[in-house]
Wavefront OBJ file of the C-alpha trace (Angstrom):
o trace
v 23.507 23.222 2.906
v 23.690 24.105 -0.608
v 21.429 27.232 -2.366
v 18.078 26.637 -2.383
v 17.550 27.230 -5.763
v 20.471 24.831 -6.910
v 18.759 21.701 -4.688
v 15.177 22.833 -6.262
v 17.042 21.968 -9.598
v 18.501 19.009 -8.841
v 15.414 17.657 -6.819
v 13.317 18.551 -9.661
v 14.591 17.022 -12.707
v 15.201 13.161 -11.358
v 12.726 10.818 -11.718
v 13.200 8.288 -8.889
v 10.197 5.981 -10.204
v 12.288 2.970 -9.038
v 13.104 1.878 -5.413
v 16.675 2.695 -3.692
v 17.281 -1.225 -3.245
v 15.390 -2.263 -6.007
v 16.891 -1.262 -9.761
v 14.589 -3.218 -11.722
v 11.830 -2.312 -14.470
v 8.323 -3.911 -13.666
v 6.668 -2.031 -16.862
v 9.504 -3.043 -18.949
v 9.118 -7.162 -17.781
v 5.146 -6.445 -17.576
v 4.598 -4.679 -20.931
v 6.758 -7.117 -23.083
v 4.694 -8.259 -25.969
v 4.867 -11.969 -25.312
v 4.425 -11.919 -21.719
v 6.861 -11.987 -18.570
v 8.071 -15.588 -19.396
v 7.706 -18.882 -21.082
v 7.043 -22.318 -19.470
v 7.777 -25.445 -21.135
v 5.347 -27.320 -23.096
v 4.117 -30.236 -20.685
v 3.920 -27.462 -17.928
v 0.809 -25.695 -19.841
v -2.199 -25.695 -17.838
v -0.532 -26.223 -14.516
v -2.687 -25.066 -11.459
v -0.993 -22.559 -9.326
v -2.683 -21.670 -5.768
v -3.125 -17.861 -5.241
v -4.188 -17.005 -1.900
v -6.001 -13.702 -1.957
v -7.617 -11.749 -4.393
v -6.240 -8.259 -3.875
v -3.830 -6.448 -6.366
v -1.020 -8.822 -5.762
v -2.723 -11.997 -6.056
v -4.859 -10.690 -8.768
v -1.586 -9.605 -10.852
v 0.272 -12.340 -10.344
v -2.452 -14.722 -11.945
v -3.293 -12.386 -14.201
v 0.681 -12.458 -15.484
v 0.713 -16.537 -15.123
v -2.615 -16.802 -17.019
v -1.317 -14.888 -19.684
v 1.458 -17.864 -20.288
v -0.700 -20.642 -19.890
v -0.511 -21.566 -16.691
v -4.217 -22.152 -14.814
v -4.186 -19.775 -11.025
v -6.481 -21.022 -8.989
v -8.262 -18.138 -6.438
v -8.576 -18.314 -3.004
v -10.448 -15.775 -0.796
v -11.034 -15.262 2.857
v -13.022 -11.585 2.771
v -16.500 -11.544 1.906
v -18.848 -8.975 0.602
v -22.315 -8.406 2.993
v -24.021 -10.632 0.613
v -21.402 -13.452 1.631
v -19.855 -13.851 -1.646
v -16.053 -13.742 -1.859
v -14.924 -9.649 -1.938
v -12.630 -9.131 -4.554
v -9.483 -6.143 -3.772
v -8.243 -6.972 -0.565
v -7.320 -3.716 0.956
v -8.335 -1.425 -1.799
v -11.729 -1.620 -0.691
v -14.134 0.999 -2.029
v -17.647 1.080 -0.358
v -20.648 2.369 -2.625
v -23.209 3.207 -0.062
v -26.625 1.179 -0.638
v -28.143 4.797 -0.939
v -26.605 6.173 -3.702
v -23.969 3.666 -5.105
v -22.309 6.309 -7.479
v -21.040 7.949 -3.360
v -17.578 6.229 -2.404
v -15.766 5.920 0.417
v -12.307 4.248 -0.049
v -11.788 1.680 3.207
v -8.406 1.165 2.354
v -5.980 2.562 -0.272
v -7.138 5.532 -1.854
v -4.047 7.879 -3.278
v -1.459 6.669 -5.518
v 1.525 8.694 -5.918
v 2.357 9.663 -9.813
v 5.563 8.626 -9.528
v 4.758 4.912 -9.126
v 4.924 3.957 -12.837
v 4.127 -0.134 -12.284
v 0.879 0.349 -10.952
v 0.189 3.183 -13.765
v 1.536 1.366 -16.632
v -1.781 -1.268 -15.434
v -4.520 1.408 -14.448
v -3.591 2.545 -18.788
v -4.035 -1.180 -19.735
v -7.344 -0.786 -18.292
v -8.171 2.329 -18.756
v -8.498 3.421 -15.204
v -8.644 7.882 -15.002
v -6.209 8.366 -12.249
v -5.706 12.538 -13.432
v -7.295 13.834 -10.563
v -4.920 15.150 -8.162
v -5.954 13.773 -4.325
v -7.586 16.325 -1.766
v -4.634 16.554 0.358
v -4.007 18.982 3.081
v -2.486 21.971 1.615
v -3.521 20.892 -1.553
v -6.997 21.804 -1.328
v -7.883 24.479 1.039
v -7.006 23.683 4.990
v -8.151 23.987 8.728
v -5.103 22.981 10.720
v -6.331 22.958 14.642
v -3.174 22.643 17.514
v -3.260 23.371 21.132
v -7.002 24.779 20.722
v -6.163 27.171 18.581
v -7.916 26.653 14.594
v -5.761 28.026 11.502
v -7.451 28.197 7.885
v -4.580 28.104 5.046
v -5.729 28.867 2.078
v -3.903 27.123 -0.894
v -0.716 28.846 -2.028
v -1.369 30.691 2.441
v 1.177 30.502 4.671
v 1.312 28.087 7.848
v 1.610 29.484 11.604
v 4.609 30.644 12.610
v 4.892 27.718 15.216
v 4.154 25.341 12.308
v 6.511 26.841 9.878
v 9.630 26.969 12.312
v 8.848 23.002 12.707
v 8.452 22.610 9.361
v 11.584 24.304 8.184
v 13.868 22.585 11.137
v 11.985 19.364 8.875
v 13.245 20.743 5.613
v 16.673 21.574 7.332
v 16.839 17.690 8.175
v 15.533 16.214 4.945
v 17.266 18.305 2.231
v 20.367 17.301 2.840
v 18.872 13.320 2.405
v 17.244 14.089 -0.867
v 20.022 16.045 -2.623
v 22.772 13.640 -1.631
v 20.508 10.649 -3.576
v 19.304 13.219 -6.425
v 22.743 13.115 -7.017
v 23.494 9.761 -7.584
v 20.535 8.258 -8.716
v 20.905 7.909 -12.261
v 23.854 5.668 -11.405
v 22.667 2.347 -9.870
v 25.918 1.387 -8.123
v 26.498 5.120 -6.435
v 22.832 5.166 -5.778
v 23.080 1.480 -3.968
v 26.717 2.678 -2.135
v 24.329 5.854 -1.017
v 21.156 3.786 0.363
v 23.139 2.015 2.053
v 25.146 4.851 3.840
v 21.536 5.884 4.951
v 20.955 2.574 6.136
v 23.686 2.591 8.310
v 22.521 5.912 9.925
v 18.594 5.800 9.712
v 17.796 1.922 9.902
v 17.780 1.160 13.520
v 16.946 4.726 14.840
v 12.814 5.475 15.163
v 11.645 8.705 13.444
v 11.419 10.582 16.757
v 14.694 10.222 17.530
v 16.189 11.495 14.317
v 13.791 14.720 14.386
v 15.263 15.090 18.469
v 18.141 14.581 16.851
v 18.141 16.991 14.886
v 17.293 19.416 17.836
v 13.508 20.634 17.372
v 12.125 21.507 20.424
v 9.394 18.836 22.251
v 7.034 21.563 20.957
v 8.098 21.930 16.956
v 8.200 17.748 16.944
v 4.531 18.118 18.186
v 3.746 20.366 15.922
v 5.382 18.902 12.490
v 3.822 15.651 13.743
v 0.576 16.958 13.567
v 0.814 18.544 10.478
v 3.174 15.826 8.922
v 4.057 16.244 5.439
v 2.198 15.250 2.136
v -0.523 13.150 3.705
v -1.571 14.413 6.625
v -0.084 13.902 10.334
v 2.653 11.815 11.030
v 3.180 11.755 14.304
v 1.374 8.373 15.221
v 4.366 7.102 13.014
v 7.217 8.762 15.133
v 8.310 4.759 16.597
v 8.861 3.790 12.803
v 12.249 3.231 11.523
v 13.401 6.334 9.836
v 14.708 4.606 6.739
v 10.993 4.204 6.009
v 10.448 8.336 6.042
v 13.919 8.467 4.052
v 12.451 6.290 1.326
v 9.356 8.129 1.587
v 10.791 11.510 0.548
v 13.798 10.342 -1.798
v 11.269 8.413 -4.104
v 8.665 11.886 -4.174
v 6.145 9.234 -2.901
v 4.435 12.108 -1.102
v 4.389 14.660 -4.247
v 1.503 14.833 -6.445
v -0.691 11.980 -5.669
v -3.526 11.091 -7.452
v -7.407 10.066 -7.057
v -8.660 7.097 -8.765
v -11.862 8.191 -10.557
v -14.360 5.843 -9.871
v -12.775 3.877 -6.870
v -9.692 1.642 -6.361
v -11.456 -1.421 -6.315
v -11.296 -0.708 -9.943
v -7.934 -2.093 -10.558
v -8.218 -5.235 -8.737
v -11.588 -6.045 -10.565
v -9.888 -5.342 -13.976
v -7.014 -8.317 -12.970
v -10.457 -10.442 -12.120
v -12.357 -9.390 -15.065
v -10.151 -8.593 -18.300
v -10.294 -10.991 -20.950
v -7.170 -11.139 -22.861
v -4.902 -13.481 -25.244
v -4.095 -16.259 -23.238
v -1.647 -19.454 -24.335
v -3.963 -22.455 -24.057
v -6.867 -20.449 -23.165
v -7.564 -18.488 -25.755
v -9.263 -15.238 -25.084
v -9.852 -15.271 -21.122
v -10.689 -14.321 -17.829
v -9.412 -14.967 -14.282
v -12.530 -14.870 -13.460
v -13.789 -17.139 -16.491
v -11.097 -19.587 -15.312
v -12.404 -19.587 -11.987
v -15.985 -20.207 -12.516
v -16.990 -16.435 -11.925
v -15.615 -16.250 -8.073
v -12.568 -17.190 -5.844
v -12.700 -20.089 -3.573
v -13.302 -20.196 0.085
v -10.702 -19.473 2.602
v -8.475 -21.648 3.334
v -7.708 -24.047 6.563
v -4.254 -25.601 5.831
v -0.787 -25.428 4.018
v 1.131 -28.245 4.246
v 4.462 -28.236 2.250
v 6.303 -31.379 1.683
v 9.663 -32.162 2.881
v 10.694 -33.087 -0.721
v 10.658 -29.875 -2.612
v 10.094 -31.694 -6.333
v 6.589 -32.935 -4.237
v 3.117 -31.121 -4.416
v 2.019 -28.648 -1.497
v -1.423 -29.843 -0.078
v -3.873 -26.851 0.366
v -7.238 -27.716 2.409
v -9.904 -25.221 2.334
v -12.422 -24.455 5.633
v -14.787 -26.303 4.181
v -12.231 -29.616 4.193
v -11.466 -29.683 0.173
v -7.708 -30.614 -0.351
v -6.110 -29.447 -3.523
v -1.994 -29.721 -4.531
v -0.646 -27.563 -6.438
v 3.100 -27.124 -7.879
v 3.256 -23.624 -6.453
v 1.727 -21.540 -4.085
v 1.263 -17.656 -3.993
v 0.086 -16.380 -0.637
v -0.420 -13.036 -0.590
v -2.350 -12.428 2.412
v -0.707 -10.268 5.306
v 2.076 -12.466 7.817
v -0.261 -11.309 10.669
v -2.912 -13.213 8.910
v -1.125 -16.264 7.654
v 0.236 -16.910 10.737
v -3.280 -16.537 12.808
v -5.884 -17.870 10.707
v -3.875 -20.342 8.833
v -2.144 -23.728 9.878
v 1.105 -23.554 8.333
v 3.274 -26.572 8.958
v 7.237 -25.573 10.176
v 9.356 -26.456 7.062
v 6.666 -24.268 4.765
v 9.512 -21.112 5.275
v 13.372 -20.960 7.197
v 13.367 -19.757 10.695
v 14.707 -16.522 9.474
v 11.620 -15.863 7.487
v 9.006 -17.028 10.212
v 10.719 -14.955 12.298
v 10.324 -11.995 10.062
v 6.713 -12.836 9.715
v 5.990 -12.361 13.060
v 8.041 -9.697 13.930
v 7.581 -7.420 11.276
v 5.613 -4.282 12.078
v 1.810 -3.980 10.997
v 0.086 -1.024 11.063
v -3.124 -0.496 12.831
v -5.180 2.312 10.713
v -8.870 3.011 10.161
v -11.528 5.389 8.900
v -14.790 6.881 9.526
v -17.224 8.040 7.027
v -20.341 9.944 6.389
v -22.212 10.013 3.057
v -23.970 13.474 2.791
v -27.156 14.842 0.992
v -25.074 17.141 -0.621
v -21.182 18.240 -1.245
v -22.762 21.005 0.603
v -18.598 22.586 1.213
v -18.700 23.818 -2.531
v -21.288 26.079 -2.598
v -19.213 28.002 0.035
v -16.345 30.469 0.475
v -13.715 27.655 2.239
v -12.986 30.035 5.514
v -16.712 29.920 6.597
v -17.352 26.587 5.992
v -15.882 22.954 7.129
v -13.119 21.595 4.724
v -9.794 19.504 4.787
v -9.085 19.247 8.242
v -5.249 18.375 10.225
v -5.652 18.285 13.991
v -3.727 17.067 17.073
v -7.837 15.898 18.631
v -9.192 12.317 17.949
v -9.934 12.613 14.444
v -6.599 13.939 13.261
v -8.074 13.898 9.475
v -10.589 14.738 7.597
v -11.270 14.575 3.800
v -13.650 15.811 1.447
v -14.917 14.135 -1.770
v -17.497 15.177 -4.360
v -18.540 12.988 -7.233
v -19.485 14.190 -10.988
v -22.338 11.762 -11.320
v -24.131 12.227 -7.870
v -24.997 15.441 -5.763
v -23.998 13.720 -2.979
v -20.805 14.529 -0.877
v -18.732 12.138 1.104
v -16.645 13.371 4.491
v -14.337 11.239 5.884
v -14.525 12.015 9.220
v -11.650 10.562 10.426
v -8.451 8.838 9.180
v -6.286 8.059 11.747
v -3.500 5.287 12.005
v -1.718 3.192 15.101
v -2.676 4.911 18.457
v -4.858 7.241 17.324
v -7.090 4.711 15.287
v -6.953 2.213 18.330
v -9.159 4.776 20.357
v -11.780 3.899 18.259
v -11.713 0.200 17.898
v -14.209 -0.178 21.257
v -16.866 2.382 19.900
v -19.575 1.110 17.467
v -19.872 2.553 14.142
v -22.622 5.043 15.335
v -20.483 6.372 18.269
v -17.712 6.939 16.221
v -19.455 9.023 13.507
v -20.756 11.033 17.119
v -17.465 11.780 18.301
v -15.849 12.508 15.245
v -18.795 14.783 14.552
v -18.309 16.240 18.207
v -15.054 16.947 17.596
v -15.158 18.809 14.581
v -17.996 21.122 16.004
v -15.762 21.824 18.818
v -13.441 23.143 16.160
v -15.960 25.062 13.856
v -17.552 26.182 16.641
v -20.706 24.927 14.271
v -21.998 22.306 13.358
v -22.203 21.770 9.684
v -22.327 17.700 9.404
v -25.290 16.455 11.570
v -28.560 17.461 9.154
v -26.651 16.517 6.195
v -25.707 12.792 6.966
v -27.612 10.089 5.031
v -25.769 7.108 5.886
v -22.459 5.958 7.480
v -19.268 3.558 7.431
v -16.301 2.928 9.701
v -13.484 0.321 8.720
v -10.215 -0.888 11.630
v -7.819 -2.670 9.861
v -6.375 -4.307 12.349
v -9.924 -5.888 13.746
v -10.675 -7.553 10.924
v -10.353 -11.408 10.722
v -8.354 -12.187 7.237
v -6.054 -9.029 7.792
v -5.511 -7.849 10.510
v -3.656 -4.745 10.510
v -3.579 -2.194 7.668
v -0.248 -2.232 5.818
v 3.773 -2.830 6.847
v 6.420 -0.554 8.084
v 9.258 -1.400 9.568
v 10.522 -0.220 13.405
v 14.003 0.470 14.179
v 16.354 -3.070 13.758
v 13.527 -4.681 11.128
v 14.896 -3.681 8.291
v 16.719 -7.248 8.260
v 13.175 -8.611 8.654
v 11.882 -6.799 5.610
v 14.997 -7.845 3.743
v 14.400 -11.959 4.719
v 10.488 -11.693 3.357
v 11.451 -9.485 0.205
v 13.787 -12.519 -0.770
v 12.009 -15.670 0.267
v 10.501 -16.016 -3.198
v 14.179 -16.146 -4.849
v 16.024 -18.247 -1.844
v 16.704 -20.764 -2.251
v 17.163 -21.420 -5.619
v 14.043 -22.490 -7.784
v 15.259 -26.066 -8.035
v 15.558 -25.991 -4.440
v 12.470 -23.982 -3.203
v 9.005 -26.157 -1.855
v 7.143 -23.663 -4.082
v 5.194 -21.250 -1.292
v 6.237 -17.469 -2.297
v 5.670 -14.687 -0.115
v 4.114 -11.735 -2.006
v 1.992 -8.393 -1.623
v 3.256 -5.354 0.108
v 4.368 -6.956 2.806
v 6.787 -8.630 0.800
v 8.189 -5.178 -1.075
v 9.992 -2.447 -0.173
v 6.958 0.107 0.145
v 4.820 -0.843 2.401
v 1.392 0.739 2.085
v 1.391 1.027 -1.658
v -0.361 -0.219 -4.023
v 3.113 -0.006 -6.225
v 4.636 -2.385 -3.623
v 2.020 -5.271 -3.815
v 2.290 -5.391 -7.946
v 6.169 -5.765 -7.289
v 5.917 -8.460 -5.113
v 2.851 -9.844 -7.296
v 5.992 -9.943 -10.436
v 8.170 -10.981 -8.644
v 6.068 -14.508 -7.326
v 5.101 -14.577 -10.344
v 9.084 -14.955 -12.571
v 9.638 -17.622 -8.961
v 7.146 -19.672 -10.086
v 7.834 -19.438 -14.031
v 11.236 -20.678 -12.948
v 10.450 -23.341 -10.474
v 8.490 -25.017 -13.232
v 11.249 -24.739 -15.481
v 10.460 -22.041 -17.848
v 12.088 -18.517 -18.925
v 11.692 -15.134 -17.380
v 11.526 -12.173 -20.408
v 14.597 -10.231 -20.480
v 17.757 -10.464 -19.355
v 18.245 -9.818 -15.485
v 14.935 -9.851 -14.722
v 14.852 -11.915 -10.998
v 15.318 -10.097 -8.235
v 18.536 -12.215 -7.179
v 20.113 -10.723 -10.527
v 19.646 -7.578 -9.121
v 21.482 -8.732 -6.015
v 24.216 -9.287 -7.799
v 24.026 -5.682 -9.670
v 25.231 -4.029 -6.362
v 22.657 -2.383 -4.981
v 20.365 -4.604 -2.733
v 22.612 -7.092 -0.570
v 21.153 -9.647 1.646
v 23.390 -10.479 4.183
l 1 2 3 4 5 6 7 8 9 10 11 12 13 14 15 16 17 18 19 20 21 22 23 24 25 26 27 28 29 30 31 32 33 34 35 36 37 38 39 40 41 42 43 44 45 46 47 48 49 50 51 52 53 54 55 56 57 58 59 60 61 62 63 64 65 66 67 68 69 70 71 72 73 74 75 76 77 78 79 80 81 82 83 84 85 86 87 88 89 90 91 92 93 94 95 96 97 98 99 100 101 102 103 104 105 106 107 108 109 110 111 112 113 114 115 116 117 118 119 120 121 122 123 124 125 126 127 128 129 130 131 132 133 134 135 136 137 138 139 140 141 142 143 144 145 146 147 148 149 150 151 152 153 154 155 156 157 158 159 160 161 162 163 164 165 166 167 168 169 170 171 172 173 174 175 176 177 178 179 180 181 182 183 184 185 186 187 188 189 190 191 192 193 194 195 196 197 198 199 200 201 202 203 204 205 206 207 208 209 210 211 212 213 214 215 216 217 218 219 220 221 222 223 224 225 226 227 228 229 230 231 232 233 234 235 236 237 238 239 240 241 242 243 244 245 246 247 248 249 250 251 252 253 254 255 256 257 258 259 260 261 262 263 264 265 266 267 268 269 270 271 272 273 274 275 276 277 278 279 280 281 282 283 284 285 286 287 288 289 290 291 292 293 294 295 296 297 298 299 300 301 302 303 304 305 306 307 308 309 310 311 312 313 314 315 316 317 318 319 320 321 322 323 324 325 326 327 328 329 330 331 332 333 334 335 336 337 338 339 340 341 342 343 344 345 346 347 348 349 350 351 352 353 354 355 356 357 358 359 360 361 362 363 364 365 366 367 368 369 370 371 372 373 374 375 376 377 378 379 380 381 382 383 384 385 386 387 388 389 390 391 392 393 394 395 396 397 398 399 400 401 402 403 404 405 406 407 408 409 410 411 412 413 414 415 416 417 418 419 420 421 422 423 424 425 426 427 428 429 430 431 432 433 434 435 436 437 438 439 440 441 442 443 444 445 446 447 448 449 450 451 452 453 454 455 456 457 458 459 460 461 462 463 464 465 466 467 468 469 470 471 472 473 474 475 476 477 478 479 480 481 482 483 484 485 486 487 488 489 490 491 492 493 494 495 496 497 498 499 500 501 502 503 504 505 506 507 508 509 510 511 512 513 514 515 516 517 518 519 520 521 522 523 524 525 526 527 528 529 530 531 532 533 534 535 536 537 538 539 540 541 542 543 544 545 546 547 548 549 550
């Protein structure tokens, strides 16, 4: 391995703010002055379908409105007053107490490295500068094996800890100073992904770190602790490539909190009036009568690609529409939507339901008070990492509201499945349970005002939480990340694929705007028009040499 101080040079001065496969600029196509494309003249005020209002659907028609081109919203998840719910899986809950209190359901860090999704959160003036509460950030309780560790920040893990986490670093280095290397050079950079795809695509995380000869004990151990976010062990049956990606791109190095909520930047897509061709000054949500559709029923695609796809809503309304963005999860497509056979090639319906989901949810407790602040951190509960049922725990304090928010629990795949058969007031017990065991106090009960629990992967309309590939997917992931450019425009029947699922980060916000631009320059070119920019379609890339479909 080469001196540490050398690698800490080269790690630290590249910028990896685009994807290994994936060379092309998002801000440059999405901040052009004139918009990401033009259609032609008789194509103004088209209709395009968008299924789901998250950030991808809600980018891509923002993008197409821009043009001139008319999206038309379609929602399945609805807020407890039964109107559609706008964000999809960023999902911030204001509790009906004390609405300035969040609790963020679903996304809630975004790495500063992902420049897309920044470049938009500017545009609308979203105050992401607050680094994220993190373990190891923020002061930490890590509790193994029964025993409870407090690590100050800047302290110094366990010695069991640290030897797992430097056989880790002894694994990883290597990875990230071989692309640091290369990456200002797309074609080395591609010739090195793929190197790493060769080794690290169809072998699970566990078996690299075994592998790599850490005891049963140290994988245990850097599981639990995991890197960045929080434990990582209910990941280890993952591909590796996904980890790789993880840790070449610095997706796990100084994330950020999004003042004010996620939900945020999915509302501004719904609610920011700008200059529009053939609208004029407008909204998505002027455009669609102040609130998405209903869910819908039906998709049937023509044979004849040049013909219409018919859309039918659950309420029996039939709509066609030149193109169709769907950007709902495959799990969800393909179990609460009819979707006749020739909508997508059996490569990509095999994809669809193959491709790994994962399960992931969260418990939380609003409190009277951030109570945590008025005390020194090693007598008092605060960012907790443990190997028990609640694995982690997060605290959040707001500038607007004496109230505190705990998130009990954020767990993901096994670990979040234990708690799909408890009701929300059973899980808030055990998680509270739990942590007293740790404490050996309990600090939560006389301070809770109200709660909220969220499972992914129970909830009609997604699901599952977010996609990562297993070992021997990676093909899979490749077959959805191109079904928007193959085959050609002329050729296509006009569904695209889109959202995270779709991109090469699964779990990102970053991911679902790609594959939001990306729908959005298929369907400026299967009605004709002009992408912005020179090379700016994904199968340009292709031919650039670093992401090859087979």
């Amino acid at each position: 391995m080469h001196d540490k101080k050398e690698f800490k040079q080269v790690f630290m001065k590249y910028t990896p703010w685009q994807f290994p496969e994936n060379p092309f600029d998002y801000v440059e196509l999405a901040s052009n002055p004139g918009g990401i494309g033009r259609i032609p003249q008789d194509r103004i005020g088209t209709k395009i379908c968008v299924i789901g209002a998250g950030c991808s659907g809600l980018c891509a028609a923002y993008e197409l409105m821009r043009i001139g081109l008319h999206p038309v919203i379609y929602e399945s998840a609805r807020n407890s007053d039964g109107t559609p719910r706008i964000g999809g899986r960023a999902f911030t809950y204001r509790f009906p107490g004390d609405p300035n209190a969040l609790a963020e359901l679903g996304a809630m860090r975004i790495p500063a490295i992902h420049r897309t999704i920044k470049y938009y959160m500017d545009q609308f003036e979203i105050d992401y500068s607050q680094p994220f509460p993190d373990p190891l950030v923020v002061p930490t309780t890590l509790y193994f094996d029964g025993k409870r560790y407090f690590i100050p920040v800047g302290g110094s893990l366990p010695p069991g800890v640290q030897r797992a986490f430097d056989a880790w670093k002894a694994l990883v280095t290597p990875i990230i100073e071989k692309m640091a290397r290369v990456w200002d050079n797309p074609i080395l950079r591609g010739d090195q992904w793929r190197e790493f795809l060769a080794q690290y695509a169809n072998k699970s995380f566990y078996q690299i770190l075994y592998e790599q000869g850490l005891s049963r004990r140290e994988i245990k151990l850097f599981g639990s602790l995991g890197f960045g976010t929080g434990g990582f062990d209910s990941m280890y049956r993952i591909s590796f490539i996904e980890i790789v990606r993880l840790v070449v791109c610095k997706w796990e190095v100084d994330q950020r909190l999004i003042k004010g909520g996620t939900t945020q930047i999915p509302m501004s897509f719904w609610t920011k009036r700008r200059e529009c061709v053939r609208w004029g000054q407008s909204s998505l949500r002027q455009l669609n009568g102040g609130r998405p559709l209903v869910a819908l029923k039906e998709i049937n695609t023509p044979a004849d690609p040049r013909e219409k796809v018919r859309i039918t809503d659950i309420d029996g309304n039939m709509e066609e529409y030149d193109a169709v963005i769907v950007t709902c999860s495959p799990r969800a497509l393909e179990m609460d939507v009819r979707v006749n056979r020739r909508t997508f090639s059996n490569e990509v319906w095999t994809a669809m339901r193959n491709i790994h989901t994962i399960r992931s949810g969260k418990v939380f407790v609003r409190t009277k008070s951030a109570f945590w602040k008025n005390r020194a951190p090693e007598s008092t509960i605060n960012c907790t990492i443990t190997d028990e049922a609640v694995r982690g725990t997060y605290l959040f304090d707001f500038d607007d509201t004496p109230s505190g928010v705990i998130c009990l629990s954020y767990t993901w795949e096994d670990a979040a499945t234990k708690f799909n058969a408890l009701n929300e007031e059973d899980r808030v017990r055990k998680c509270i349970h739990t942590l007293t065991d740790i404490y050996g106090k309990d600090f939560i009960s006389d301070q809770v005002v109200e709660t909220v629990s969220y499972y992914w992967e129970i909830e009609k309309g997604f699901n599952g939480a977010f996609n990562l590939t297993y070992p021997g997917q990676y093909d899979d992931q490749l077959e959805l990340f191109f079904q928007p450019v193959n085959p050609p425009p002329e050729l296509h029947n006009g569904v695209f694929l889109s959202g995270e699922t779709t991109s090469m980060a699964g779990g990102w916000i970053e991911g679902a705007i790609h594959g939001a631009l990306d729908t959005a320059m298929a369907v400026i070119r299967r009605l004709g028009g002009e992408v912005t920019g020179e090379g700016a379609t994904t199968a340009k890339i292709c031919k650039q040499g670093t992401l090859v479909k087979k």
